[in-house]
N, C-alpha and C positions, 0 to 999 in steps of 0.2 A: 191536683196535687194529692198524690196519694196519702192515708194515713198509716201512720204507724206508731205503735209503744212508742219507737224514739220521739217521733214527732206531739204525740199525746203528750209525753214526760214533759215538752217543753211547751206547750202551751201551758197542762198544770204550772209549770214554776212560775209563768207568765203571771197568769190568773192570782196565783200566793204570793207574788212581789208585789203585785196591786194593794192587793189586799190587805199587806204589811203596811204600802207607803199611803197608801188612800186611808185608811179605816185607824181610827183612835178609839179602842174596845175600854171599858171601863168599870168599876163593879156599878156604878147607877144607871149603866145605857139601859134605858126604857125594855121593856117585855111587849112587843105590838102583837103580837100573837093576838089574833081575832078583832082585832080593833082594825078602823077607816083611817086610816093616814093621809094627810093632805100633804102631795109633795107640788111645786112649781118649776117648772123650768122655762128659762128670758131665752131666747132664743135667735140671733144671727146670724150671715151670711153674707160672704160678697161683700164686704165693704169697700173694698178697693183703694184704699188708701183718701177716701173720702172723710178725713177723722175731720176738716174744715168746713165748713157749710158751705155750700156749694148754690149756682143758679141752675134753674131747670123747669121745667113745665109737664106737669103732671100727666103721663098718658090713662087715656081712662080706664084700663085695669087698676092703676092705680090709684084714681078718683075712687073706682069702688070700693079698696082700700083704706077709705079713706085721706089721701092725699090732697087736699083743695088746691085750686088752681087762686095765684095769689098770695101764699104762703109763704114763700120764699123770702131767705134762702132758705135750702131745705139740710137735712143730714147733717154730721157734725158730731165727735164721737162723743165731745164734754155733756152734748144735750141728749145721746144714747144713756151716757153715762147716769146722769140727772135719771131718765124716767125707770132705767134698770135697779139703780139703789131705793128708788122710793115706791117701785112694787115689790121686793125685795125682803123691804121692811116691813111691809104687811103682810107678807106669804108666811113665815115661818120657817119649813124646810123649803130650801129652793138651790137652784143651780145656774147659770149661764154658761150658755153650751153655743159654740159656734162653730160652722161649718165651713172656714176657711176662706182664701182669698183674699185676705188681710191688707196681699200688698198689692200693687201696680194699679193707675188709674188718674191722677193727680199728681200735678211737678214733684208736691210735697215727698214721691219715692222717689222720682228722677233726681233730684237732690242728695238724700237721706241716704236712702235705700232701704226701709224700712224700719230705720232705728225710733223715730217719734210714732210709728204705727204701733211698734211690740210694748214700746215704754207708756203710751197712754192706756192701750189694750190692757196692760199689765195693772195698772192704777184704777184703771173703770172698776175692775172685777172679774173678767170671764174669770171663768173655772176651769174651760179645756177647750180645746180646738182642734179640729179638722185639720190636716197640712193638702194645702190648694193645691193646685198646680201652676197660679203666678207665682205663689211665695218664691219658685224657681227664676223670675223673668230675668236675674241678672245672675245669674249661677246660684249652686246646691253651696256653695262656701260661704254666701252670703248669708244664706237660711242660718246655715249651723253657725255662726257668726250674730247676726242682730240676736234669736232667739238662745242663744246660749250667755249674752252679756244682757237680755232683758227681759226675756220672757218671767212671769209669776203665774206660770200655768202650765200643764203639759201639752204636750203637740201631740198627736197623736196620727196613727196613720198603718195598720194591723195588715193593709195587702201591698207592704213596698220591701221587695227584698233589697238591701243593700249590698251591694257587688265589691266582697272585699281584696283591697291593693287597688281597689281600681283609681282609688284618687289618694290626697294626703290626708283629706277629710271625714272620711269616711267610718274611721270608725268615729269619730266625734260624732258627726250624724247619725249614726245609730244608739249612740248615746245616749243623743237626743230625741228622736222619737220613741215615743213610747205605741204597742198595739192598742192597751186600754188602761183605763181609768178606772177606780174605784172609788166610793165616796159613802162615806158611815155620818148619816144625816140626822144626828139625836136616833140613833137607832135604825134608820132606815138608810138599805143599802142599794146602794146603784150603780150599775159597771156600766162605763160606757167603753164602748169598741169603736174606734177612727177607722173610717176608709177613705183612700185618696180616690183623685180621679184614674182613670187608667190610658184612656182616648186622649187627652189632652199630653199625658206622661209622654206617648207614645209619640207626639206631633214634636214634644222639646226637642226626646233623642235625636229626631229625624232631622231637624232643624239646626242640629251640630252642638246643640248646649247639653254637654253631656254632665250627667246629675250622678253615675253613680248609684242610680238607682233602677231596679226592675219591676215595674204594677205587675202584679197580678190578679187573673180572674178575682172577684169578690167573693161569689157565694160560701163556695167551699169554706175560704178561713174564715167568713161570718160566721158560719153552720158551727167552725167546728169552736169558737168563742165563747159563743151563746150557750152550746152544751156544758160546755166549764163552768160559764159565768151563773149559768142558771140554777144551779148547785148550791152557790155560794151569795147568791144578792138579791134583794126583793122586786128590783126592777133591771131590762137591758134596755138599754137605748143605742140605737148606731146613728154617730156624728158623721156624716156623709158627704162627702164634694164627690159622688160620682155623677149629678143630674138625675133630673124626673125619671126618666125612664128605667136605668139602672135601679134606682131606691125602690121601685113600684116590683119590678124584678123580684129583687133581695128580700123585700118585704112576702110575696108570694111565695116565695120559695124556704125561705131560712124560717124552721122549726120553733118555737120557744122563743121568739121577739115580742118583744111590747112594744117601741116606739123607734121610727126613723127620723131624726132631722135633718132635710137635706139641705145641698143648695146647688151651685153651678150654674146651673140655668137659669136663676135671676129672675125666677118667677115667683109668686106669692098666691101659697093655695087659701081660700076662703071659702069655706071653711077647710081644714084640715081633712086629707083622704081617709077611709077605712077600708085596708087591704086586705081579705083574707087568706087564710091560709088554702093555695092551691097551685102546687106546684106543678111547674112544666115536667113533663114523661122525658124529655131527653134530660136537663138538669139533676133531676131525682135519678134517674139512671146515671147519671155521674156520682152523685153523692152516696149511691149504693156502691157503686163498682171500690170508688176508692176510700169505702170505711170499713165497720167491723159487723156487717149486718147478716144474717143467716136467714134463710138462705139468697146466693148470690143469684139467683136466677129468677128474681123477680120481676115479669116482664108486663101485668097489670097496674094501671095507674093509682087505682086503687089501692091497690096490695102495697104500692110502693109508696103510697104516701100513708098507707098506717105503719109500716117497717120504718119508715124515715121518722113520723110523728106520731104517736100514740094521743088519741080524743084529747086526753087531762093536760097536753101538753101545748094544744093549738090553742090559738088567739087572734083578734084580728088587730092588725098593725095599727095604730096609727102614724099616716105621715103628715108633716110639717112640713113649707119653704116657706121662708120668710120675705123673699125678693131679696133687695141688692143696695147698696152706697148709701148702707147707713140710714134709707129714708124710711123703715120700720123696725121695730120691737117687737116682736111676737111673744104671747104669754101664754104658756099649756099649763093647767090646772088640773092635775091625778088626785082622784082616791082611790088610793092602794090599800088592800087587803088581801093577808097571806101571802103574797106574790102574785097577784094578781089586780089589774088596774078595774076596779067596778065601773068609774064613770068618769069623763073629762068634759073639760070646757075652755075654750081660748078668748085671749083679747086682743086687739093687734092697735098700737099704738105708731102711729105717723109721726115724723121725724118734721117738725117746719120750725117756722119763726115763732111759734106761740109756745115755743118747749123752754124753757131755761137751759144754762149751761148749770153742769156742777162746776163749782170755780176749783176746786184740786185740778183737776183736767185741763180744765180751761187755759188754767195757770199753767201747766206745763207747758200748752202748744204754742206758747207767748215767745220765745225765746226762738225757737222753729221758723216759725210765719213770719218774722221779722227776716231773719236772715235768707229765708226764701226768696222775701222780696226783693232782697239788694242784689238776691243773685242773676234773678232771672228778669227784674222790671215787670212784674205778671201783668201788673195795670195798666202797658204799652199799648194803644189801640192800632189794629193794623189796618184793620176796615170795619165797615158797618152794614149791619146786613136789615133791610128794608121789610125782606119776609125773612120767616120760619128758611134755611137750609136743613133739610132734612136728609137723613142718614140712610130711609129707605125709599125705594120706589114707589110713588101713588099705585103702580099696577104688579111692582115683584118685579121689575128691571133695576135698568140703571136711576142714580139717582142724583139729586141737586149737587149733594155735598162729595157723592160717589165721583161724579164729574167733576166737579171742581180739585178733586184731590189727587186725580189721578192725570187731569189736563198740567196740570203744577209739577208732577214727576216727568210727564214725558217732555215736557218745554223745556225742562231748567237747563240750565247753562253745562255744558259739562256731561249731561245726559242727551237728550233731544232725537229719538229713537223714530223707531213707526210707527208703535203701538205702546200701551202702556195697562196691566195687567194688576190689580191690590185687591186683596182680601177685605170683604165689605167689614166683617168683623174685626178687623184692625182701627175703625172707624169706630170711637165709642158711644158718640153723642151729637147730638144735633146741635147748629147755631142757631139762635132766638133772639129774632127782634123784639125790640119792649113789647109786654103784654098790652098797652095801651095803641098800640098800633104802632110805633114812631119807630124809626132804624133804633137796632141797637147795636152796643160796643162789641166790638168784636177782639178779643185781645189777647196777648200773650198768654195768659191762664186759658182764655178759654179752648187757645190751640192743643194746650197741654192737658185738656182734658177730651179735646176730637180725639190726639194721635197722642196718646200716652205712653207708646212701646218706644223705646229706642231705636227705631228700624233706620236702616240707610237704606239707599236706591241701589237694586242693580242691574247693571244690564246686561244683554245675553241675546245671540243668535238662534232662531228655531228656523225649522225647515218648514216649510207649507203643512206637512203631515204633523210636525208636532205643535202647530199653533191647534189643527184641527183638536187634536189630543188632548189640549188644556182644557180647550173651550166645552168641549166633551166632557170631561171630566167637571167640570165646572156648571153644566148642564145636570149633570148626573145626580151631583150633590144638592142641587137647588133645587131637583124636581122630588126629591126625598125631606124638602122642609119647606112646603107650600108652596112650590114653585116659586120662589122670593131668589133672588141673586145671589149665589154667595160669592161674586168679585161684582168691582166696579172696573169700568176701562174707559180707554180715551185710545182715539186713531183706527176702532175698530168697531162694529157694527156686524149683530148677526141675528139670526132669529135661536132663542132658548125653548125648544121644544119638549116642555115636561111630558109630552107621551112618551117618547120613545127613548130623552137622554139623551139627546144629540144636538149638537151647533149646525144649523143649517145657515146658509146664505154668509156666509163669511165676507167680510170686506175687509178690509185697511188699506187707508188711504183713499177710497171710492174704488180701489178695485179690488174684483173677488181675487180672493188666497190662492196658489196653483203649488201643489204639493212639492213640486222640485226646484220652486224660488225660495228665497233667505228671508228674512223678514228681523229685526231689529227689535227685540223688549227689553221695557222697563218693568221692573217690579220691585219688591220691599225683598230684603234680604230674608225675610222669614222665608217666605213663599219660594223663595231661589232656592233654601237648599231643605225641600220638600214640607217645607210645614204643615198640617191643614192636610196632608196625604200628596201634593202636586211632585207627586214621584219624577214626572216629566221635566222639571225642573231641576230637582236636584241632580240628576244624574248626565244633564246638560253639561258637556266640557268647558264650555265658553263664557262661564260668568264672570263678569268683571265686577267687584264691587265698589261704585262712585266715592264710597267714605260719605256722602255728600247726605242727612238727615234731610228725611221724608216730610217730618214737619217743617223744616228749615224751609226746605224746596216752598211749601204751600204758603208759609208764612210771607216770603218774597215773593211769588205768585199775589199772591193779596195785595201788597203792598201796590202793585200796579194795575189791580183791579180794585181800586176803596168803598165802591160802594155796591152792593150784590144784594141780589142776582141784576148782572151786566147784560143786556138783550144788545144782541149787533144784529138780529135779523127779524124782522117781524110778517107773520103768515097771517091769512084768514081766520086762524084758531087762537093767535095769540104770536107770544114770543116760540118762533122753531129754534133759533141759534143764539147762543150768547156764552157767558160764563155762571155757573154753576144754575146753569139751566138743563132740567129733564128735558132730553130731547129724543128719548125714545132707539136708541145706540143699541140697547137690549133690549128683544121684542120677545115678550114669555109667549108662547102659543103652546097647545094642547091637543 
């Protein structure tokens, strides 16, 4: 995005409208000139509509964080609520700052739609947030809708162009998002700048939910933010939902940053990264080309990262993620002088049953949780699961729950295909027998928190060459994130070759694929009209979509398998065949 006066003029206005609506100047605001300022920031991510405490079993990244296995239920936003007010009150100057993903995950938005999510959010305290990219999961009218009738915080979100006429909405939504935040803290000033995700943006449009809105690259509008903001405020911080990778980027490359909080990715860094400043030679050649720098023909890396940054201006980032669904707190602890942070330290506080609620909060979700109940029966048990169903594969293939979910879509009544094709990431969470060994319930809520998305089934005709093409693609993607699957299937069997990115040894049905036969899928309508990148899908002429809910399917699927894992074939090694039994359908090789 090139720069220009024009575009300079309006970031300043950006920057001084903050500054107006954030900052309350006074003749007693303190003088900190030369003095150690202690500033705090509470820091979340990902909550997912997890504001209820929830069951779960701690994986051990998460043990290391603290998390004890036993504790449950965990997460819960009245008991967020509780330990952000009462470190809060000990900090001094402090902030709560979240990195988005507020909604989708839990009935409680399948109901709602994220009205008790923005209204208890609003009551806990944040200060500002990120805008995710589930906030979208049921349209961009929704967004502008719950957080225009509940938000008490700004949204924030500096790389989403709003595409004007494109809806009715639109310009409300831009109304409503703000790029950044400002905050005059008993004298001490902090801009924060929102970035949304962009990859994720990108999979909505393609997916037919159009938002009216365009991500753009990050760096540049961070670059050119920070330049403004750093003018004008003691500290920058960027509220992040673009993921690890992106923040680590941004961080290395964007000039004049203090501090990134990210999230997306649903990880919890321990301790917190130190990025320095060292920009990539193509990105810094972008931010040369299209700013105001002399001379233009900078083509040392060097050269170009003292033209981009001057010494006095470099610092090394620190980044933050906090993980995900409410089940941590994260505490960063600054002393700032002159504009600059000398030294930090962090706390990260666990979400379980040893937390209290604050009862303001608590009290609100009372009204909520009740009528959730009468809507959906959440406490209905449909079956009982004897072990752990788990969400991933022991080896990076197919998996318990992968199969089971996907045997459930291709059976149902109404559907009943050759093959059956689901995004493992549609899949949010495992099933869990009691900790003490014994089955455990298996039930209405807990479906709705496996298969959270609204998705229906659909089904669709591919030709032998584009099953090859999924599967490929499908190969491709999962040999780029540890070789780990990212679909689960039923009716089909093949070897996932992380060398090379390719689906070798195709079956369905026990026979191999032949390019110029038809072949019969099932899959989630996400993925039908290209979510996730499955270009070969969308652009399929022959989708029919069942109407027929994906969970619905599994839930009646269950009902007629009640006690799982169901073995109907037993090998020398164990159970080979049953229901929601690994059985090796996806073979990772190398």
């Amino acid at each position: 995005m090139p720069r220009s006066t024009e575009r300079a003029a309006l970031l300043c206005g950006a920057v001084a409208a903050a500054l107006l609506a954030g900052c309350v100047y006074s003749s007693d605001t303190p003088d900190l000139r030369g003095k150690d300022v202690r500033l705090t920031l509470m820091h979340t991510s990902d909550i997912h509509s997890r504001i209820l405490p929830f069951d779960y079993v701690p994986m051990y990244t998460e043990q290391k964080l603290g998390l004890q296995v036993g504790r449950g239920k965990y997460g819960g936003i009245a008991r967020v609520a509780n330990i952000v007010k009462r470190e809060r009150a000990k900090a001094g100057r402090s902030l709560w700052l979240d990195s988005g993903d507020l909604f989708q995950g839990a009935p409680i938005f399948n109901y709602f739609h994220g009205e008790p999510e923005v209204r208890a959010a609003s009551l806990a305290g944040i200060d500002a947030m990120a805008l995710g990219n589930h906030e979208f999961d049921v349209g961009a009218a929704n967004v502008v809708e719950q957080f225009t009738k509940w938000a008490g915080f700004p949204l924030l979100a500096a790389n989403y162009d709003f595409q004007e006429g494109s809806h009715d909405f639109v310009d409300e939504f831009e109304s409503l998002v703000d790029p950044i935040a400002v905050f005059n803290i008993d004298g001490l000033k902090v801009g924060v700048i929102g970035v949304g995700n962009t990859s994720s943006m990108t999979s909505i449009q393609e997916a037919g939910n159009s938002t009216g809105v365009r991500p753009y690259a990050a760096v540049q509008i961070i670059q050119d933010y920070v330049s403004v903001l750093r003018k004008n405020v003691d500290v920058v911080v960027l509220l992040s939902h673009m993921g690890l990778g992106g923040d680590e980027t941004v961080a290395r490359n964007v000039c004049g940053l203090d501090i990134v909080l990210g999230g997306h990715h649903h990880v919890g860094l321990n301790p917190p990264k130190m990025i320095p400043y060292d920009p990539d030679p193509d990105i810094a050649a972008g931010l040369l080309e299209g700013g105001d720098y002399e001379p233009q023909d900078i083509d040392e890396p060097e050269e170009m990262a003292a033209a981009l940054c001057p010494e006095d201006r470099r610092r090394d980032v620190i980044l933050a993620h906090p993980n995900a669904f409410a089940k941590f707190v994260f505490r960063l602890d600054l002393i700032v002088r002159d504009g600059r942070i000398r030294s930090h330290s962090y706390e990260i506080f666990p979400i379980d049953n040893t937390v209290e609620d604050d009862p303001e909060v608590a009290d609100l979700l009372v009204d909520y949780e009740e009528e959730l109940n009468r809507a959906y029966d959440l406490k209905r048990v449909v079956a009982m699961a004897t072990e752990d169903l788990s969400r991933f594969g022991a080896n990076g293939g197919d998996s318990m729950l992968g199969n089971l979910v996907c045997e459930a879509m291709q059976r149902r009544a109404g559907v009943e295909t050759d093959f059956c094709v689901t995004n493992s990431l549609g899949i949010r969470t495992d099933i869990l027998a009691n900790s003490d060994g014994t089955p455990g319930e298996v039930t209405v809520e807990t479906m709705f928190n496996v298969l959270p998305f609204e998705n229906t089934i659909t089904k669709m005709v591919l030709s032998g060459v584009e099953v090859q093409a999924l599967l490929d693609y499908s190969t491709a993607r999962s040999a780029g994130r540890g070789c780990a699957s990212q679909v689960q299937v039923s009716g089909v069997t093949f070897d996932m070759n992380c060398r090379t990115g390719r689906a070798e040894n195709i079956m369905i049905g026990g026979t191999a694929v032949e390019p110029h036969l038809f072949y019969e899928l099932a899959t989630n309508n996400y993925m039908a009209w290209g979510g996730s990148g499955f270009e070969m899908l969308k652009i399929n002429t022959t989708k029919e979509d069942t109407g027929i809910s994906m969970r619905d399917a599994v839930i009646s699927y269950m009902l007629n398998h009640p006690v799982l894992p169901e073995c109907v074939e037993e090998g020398p090694g164990g159970c080979v065949s049953g229901v929601a039994i690994e059985d090796g359908r996806i073979r990772p090789t190398y």
